[in-house]
C-alpha positions as CSV (number, residue, x, y, z in Angstrom):
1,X,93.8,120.9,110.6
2,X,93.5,124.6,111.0
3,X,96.2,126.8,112.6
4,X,95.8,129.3,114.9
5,X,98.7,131.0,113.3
6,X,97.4,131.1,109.8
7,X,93.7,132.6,111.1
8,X,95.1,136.4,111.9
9,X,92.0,138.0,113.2
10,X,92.0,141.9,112.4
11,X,90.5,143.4,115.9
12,X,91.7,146.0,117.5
13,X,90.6,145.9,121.2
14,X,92.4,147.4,124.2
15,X,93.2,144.3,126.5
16,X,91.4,144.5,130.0
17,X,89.0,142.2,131.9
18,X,86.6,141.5,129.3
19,X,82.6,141.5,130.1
20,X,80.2,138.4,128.6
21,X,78.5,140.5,126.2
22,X,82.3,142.0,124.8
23,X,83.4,138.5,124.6
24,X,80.4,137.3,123.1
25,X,80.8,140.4,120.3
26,X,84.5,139.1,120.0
27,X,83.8,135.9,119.4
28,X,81.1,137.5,116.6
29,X,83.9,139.0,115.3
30,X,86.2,136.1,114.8
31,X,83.6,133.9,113.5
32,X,83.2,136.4,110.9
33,X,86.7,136.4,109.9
34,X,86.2,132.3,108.7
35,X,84.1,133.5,105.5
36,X,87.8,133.6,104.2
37,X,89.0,131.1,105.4
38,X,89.5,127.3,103.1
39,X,85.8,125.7,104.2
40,X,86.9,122.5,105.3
41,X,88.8,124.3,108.2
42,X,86.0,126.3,109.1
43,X,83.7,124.2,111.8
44,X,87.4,123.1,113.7
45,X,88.2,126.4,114.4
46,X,84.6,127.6,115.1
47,X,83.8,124.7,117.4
48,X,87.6,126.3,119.5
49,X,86.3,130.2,119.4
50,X,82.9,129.8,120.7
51,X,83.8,127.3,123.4
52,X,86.2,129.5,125.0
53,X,85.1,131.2,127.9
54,X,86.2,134.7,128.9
55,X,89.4,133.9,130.6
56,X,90.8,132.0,127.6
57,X,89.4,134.8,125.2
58,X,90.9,137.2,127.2
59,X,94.0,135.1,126.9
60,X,93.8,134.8,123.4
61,X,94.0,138.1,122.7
62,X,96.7,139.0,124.9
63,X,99.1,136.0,123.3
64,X,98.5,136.9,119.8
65,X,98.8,140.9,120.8
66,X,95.6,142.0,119.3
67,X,95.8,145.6,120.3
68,X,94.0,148.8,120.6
69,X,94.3,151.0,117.5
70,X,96.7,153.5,119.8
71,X,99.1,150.5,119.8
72,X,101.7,150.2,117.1
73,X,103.1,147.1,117.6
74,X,103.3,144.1,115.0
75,X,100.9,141.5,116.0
76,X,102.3,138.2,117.1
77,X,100.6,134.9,116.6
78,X,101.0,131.9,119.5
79,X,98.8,128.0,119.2
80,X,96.4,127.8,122.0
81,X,97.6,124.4,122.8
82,X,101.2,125.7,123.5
83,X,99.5,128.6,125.2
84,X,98.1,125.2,127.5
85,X,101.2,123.5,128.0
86,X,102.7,127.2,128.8
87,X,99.9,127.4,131.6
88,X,98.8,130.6,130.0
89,X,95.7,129.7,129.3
90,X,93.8,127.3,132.3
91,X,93.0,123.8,131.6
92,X,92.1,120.6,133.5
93,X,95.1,119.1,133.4
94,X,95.3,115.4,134.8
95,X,98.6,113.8,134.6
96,X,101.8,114.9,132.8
97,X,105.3,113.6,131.9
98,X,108.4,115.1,130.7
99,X,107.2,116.2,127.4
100,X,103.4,116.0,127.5
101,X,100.4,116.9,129.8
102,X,96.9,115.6,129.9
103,X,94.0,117.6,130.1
104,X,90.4,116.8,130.2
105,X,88.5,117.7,126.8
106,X,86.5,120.7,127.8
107,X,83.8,120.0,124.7
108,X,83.7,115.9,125.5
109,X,82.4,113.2,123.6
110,X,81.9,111.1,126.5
111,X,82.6,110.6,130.3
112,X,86.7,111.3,130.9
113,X,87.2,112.2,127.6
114,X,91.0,113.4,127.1
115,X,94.0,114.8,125.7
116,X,97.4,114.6,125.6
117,X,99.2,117.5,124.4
118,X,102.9,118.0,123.6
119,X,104.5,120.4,125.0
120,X,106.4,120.9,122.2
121,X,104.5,121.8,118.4
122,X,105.0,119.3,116.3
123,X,103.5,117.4,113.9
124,X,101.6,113.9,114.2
125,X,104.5,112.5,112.3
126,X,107.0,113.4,115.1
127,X,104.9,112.7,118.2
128,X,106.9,111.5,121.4
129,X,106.8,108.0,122.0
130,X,105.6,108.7,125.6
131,X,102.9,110.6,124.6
132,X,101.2,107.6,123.9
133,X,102.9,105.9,127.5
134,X,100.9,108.6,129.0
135,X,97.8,108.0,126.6
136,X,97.8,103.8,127.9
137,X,98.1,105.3,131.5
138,X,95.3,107.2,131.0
139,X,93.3,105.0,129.2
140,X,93.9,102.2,131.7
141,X,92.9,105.1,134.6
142,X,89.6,105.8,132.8
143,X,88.8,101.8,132.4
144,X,89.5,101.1,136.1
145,X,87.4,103.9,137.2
146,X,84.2,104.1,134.8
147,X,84.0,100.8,133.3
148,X,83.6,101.9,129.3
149,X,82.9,99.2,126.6
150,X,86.7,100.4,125.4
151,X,89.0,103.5,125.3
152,X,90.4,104.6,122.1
153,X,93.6,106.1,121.9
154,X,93.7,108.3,118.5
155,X,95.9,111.2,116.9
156,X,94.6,114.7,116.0
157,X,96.7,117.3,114.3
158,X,94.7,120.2,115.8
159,X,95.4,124.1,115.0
160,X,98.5,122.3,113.5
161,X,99.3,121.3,116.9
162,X,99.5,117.1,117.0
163,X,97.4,115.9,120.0
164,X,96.8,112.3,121.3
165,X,92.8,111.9,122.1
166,X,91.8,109.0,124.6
167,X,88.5,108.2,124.2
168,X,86.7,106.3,126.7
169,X,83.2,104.8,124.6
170,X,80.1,103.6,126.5
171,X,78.0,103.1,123.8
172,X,75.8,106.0,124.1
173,X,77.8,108.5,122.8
174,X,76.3,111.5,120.1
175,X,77.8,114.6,119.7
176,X,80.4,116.4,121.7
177,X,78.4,118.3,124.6
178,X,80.4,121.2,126.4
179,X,81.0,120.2,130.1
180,X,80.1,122.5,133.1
181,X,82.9,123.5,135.2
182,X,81.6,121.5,137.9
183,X,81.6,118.0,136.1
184,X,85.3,119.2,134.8
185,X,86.6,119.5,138.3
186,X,84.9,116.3,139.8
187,X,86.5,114.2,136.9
188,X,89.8,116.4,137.4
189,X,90.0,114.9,141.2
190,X,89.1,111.8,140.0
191,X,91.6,111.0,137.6
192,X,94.3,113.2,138.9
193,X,97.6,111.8,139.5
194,X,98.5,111.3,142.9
195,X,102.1,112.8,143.9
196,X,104.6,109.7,144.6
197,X,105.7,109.7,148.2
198,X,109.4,110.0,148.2
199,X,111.2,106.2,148.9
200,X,112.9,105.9,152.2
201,X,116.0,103.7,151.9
202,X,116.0,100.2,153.2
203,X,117.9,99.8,156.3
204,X,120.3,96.9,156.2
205,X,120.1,94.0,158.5
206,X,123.1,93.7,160.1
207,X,124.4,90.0,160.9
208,X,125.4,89.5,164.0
209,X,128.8,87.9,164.6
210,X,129.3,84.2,166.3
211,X,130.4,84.3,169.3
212,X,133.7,82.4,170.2
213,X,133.9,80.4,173.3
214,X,136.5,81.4,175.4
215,X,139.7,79.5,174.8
216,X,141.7,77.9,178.2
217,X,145.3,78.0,177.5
């Protein structure tokens, strides 16, 4: 899949709260850039630019230092999925462990739609094992809660980024739909993982002693 740092978009715009008709010419901008790029990258990277709102174009910019041409400074590339598992760009994150998150799948196939991202890049090749622990806990969440037909658990090597997809299937599904941020943040509570209560120790039952009769001497 296409990489993030291989597309090197060639705008120079000062970074500052952007408007929806500047990111809307932004994303015209990028878009533009693909002509070059190899073709059977081109819809995976499009589907990415033009489903990010301003925030996360705003984002974008800043991590890959696209600057304004008074600026001198070498431009510096960074995967939007590590930019996600930094928190530096916002996502609808459900569960985590210690080397992964889950995060709803803003442009979803179906109902709960998900992914598991490593918060380390790598490659599908070298994905932790408990990326897919998480992806079964996940899967087994969505199956308890909205009753799919079955939940696929499948790998993606996205901007060169490897991913884990758990996809819950009804039997309706078409084509990936983007989600309002309403329906994101309902599932969000729904699925969310709960914070464990902290375990209070057992107290020990003490025995009591038998008591001795009194001895007459």
């Amino acid at each position: 899949m296409a990489n993030l740092k291989t597309f090197k978009p060639l705008i120079h715009i000062k970074i500052m709260p952007l408007t929806p008709e500047q990111t809307q010419q932004i994303k015209q901008q990028l878009l533009k850039q693909l002509e070059n790029f190899p073709e059977d990258k081109r819809d995976q990277i499009k589907e990415q630019i033009t489903s990010m709102n301003e925030q996360q174009i705003e984002e974008f910019l800043k991590q890959n230092k696209i600057m304004s041409q008074q600026e001198q400074q070498p431009q510096s590339q960074q995967c939007i999925f590590c930019s996600i598992t930094q928190e530096q760009i916002p996502s609808y994150k459900i569960d985590e462990n210690k080397n992964n998150i889950a995060i709803l799948e803003i442009n979803p196939l179906s109902k709960g739609h998900s992914l598991i991202i490593p918060k380390i890049h790598t490659t599908q090749e070298k994905i932790p094992s408990n990326s897919f622990t998480l992806a079964k806990k996940i899967a087994k969440k969505l199956k308890s809660k909205f009753k799919p037909k079955e939940v696929k658990i499948l790998t993606k090597n996205m901007f060169n980024h490897a991913i884990v997809e758990v996809l819950p299937l009804y039997g309706n599904e078409k084509q990936p739909k983007k989600a309002t941020e309403e329906e994101l943040k309902k599932l969000q509570e729904q699925l969310k993982a709960k914070p464990r209560k902290p375990s209070t120790p057992r107290k020990r039952k003490t025995k009591s002693l038998p008591q001795l009769k009194p001895r007459i001497p």
